[in-house]
N, C-alpha and C positions, 0 to 999 in steps of 0.2 A: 344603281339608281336609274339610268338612264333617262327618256322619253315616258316614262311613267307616273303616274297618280301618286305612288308610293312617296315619290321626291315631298309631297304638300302632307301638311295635316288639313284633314275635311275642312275645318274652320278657316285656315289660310285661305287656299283657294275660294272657301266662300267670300273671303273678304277683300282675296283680288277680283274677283270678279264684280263685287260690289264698288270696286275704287278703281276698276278701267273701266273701259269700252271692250275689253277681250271675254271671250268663252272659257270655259274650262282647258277646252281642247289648245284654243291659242295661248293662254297659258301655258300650259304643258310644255306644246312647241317653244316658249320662249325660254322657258329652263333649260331645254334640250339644248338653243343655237347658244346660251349662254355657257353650258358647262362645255359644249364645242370651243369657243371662244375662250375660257377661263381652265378649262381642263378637270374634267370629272372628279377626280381627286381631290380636287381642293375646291369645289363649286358649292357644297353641303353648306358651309352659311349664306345663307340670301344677305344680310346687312357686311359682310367684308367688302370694303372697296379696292377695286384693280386701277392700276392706270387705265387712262384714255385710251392710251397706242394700243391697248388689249382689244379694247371695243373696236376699233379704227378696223381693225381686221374685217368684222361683218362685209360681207359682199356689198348689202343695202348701204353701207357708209365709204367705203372701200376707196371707190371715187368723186365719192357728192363734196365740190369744195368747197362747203360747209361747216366739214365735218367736222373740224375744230370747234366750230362756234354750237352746232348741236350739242357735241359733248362736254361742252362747258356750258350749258345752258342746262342740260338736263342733269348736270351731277349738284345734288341737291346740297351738298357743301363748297361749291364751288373752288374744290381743290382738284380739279382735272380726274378725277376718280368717280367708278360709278358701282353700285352697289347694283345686287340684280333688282332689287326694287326702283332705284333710278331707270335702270334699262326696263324695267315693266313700261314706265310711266312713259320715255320713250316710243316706246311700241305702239303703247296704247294713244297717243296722239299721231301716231303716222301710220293707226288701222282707218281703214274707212268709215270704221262708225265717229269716230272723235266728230263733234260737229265745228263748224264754222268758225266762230269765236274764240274755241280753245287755239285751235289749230295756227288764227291769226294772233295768237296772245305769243306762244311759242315761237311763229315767223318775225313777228316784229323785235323779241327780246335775241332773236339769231340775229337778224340783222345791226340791232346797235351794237357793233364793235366799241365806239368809249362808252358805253354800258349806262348815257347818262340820260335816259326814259323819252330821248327824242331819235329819229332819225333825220341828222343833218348831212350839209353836204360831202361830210368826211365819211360818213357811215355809207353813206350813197356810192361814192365814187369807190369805196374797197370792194359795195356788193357787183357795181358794171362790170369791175378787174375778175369779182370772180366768175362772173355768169359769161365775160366774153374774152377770157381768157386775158389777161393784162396788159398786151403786148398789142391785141388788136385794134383799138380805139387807138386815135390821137388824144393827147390833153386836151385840145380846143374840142374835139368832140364829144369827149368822156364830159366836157365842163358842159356842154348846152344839155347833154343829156342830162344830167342832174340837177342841171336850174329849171328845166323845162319838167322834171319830175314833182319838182319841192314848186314851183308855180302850179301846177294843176293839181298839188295834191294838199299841201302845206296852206291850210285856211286863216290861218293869226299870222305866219312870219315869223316864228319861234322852231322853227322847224316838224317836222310828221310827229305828231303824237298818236299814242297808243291806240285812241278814238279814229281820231284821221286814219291811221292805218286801218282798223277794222273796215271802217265804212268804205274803204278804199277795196276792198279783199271782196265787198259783198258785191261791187261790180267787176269782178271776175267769177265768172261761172267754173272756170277748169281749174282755179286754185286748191278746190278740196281735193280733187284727184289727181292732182300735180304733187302735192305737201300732204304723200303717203309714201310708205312703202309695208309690205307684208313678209310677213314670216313662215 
């Protein structure tokens, strides 16, 4: 099967492509890094789910210390497993076409760590540990930074909602080409 056409029936591929932001072509390629990843052999059903640690493999994820919360975010059953159709939808929110909105819908649901539809100052202080390694801040500095984060960004005091996060995303111009990666 490889890197070929052959792998789709005409109507799949049309209707990956009608349900990402990817080409035919990036398709293709995303079967290829997948059956890389999952082993040609046994790649042939799109809906079997692999563990996470399979996907972990990818270069793009390899080292992002996210990449736990990626892959539980995007395994559509949320049993640490991802079907290649999970890994489509993956791809296709971390190509450059995904626009704005998705992309912060996706960042914000990586970021709640207790998964409870805000980001507080517990979700906060896990994302400082990861982005500046955990060891580097002190407590007292890790703590102004995430009150000083949830004061300028946190509009009620109920902590960052979904809203607040987007409108937050739209004054960052580098976040849509920061929250990609290609295949």
């Amino acid at each position: 099967m490889g890197n070929n056409k052959s792998s789709f029936l005409e109507e799949e591929l049309q209707e990956y492509e009608d349900l990402t932001f990817l080409t035919r072509k990036e398709i293709i390629t995303a079967w290829s890094r997948w059956e890389g990843l999952i082993g040609s052999n046994v790649a042939n059903n799109k809906a079997t789910r692999y563990p996470a640690e399979t996907i972990e493999e990818l270069p793009e994820l390899k080292h992002n210390p996210f990449r736990d919360r990626i892959l539980r975010v995007f395994s559509s059953q949320r049993d640490h497993k991802l079907s290649f159709e999970d890994f489509l939808d993956l791809v296709s929110v971390m190509s450059d076409k995904a626009p704005l909105q998705l992309k912060a819908y996706y960042a914000f649901h990586i970021f709640d760590y207790n998964e409870d539809r805000t980001l507080d100052g517990s979700d906060l202080s896990i994302v400082v540990d990861k982005l500046t390694g955990a060891e580097e801040l002190l407590q007292e500095q890790k703590k102004k930074l995430v009150d000083r984060l949830l004061e300028e960004t946190d509009l009620d005091g109920g902590g960052i909602s979904e809203e607040e996060f987007k409108h937050l995303l739209t004054k960052c111009p580098d976040f849509v080409h920061t929250f990609r990666f290609s295949i």
